[in-house]
N, C-alpha and C positions, 0 to 999 in steps of 0.2 A: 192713122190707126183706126179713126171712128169709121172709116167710110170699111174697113176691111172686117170689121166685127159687124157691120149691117149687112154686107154681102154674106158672110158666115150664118147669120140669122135666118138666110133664106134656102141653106141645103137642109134635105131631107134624107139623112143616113138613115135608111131602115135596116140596110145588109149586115148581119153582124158575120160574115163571112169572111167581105172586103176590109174592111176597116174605116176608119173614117175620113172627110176629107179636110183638108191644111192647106189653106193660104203660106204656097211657100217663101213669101214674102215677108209674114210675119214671121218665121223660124228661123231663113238663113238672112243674115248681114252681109250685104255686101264687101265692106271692110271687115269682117273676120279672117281675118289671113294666118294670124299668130296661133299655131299649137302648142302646147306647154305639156313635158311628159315628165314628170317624176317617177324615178327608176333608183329601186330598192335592191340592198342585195350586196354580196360582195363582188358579182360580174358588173356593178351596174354599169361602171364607164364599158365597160366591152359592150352589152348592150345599147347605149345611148351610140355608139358610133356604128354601130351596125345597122340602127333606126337611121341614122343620122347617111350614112353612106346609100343605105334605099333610097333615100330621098332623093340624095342629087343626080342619083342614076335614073330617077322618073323622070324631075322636072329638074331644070338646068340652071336656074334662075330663084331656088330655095338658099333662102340663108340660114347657117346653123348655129345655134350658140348654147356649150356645152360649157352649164355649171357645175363645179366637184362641191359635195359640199362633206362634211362627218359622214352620215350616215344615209347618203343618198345622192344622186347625180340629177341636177333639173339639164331638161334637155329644150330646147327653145326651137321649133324648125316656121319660119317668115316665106309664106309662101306667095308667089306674084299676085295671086288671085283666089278666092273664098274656095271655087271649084274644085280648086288642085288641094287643098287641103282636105276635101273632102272626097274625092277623091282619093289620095294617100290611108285617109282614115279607115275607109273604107275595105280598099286593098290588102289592109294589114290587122284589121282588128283592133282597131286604136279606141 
């Protein structure tokens, strides 16, 4: 982490146009795989399974784990790899 905040020390963002730059290495985890969606409402389990069937229509190899709870549905989607999830994320507005 020390050696990636000294290289960070050494850009010179002046574009307020561009944006800034990110060691995407500090942002994304490797093992981030797990997305967790808590889904309100009284569709919610209709929702969770429809997020939940996107999924395995992308990636073939997502596991899903769909909690009922009172007053909301957690939806669990374990993806093989950090990309695919962020990718899905991505895709859907997550």
């Amino acid at each position: 982490m020390k050696k990636i905040v000294e290289q960070q020390d050494n850009v010179n963002d002046t574009c307020t146009d561009c944006g800034s730059f990110v060691d995407i290495g500090a942002v994304i985890d490797e093992h981030d795989t797990l997305l967790s969606l808590s889904i309100e409402g009284d569709d919610a389990n209709e929702k969770a399974q429809q997020i939940a069937e996107k999924a395995r229509q992308r990636f073939s190899h997502v596991e899903v784990n769909i909690n009922e709870q009172q007053d909301k549905v957690e939806l669990n989607l374990t993806f093989s790899v950090t990309v695919e999830k962020m990718l899905f994320q991505l895709e859907n507005g997550l």
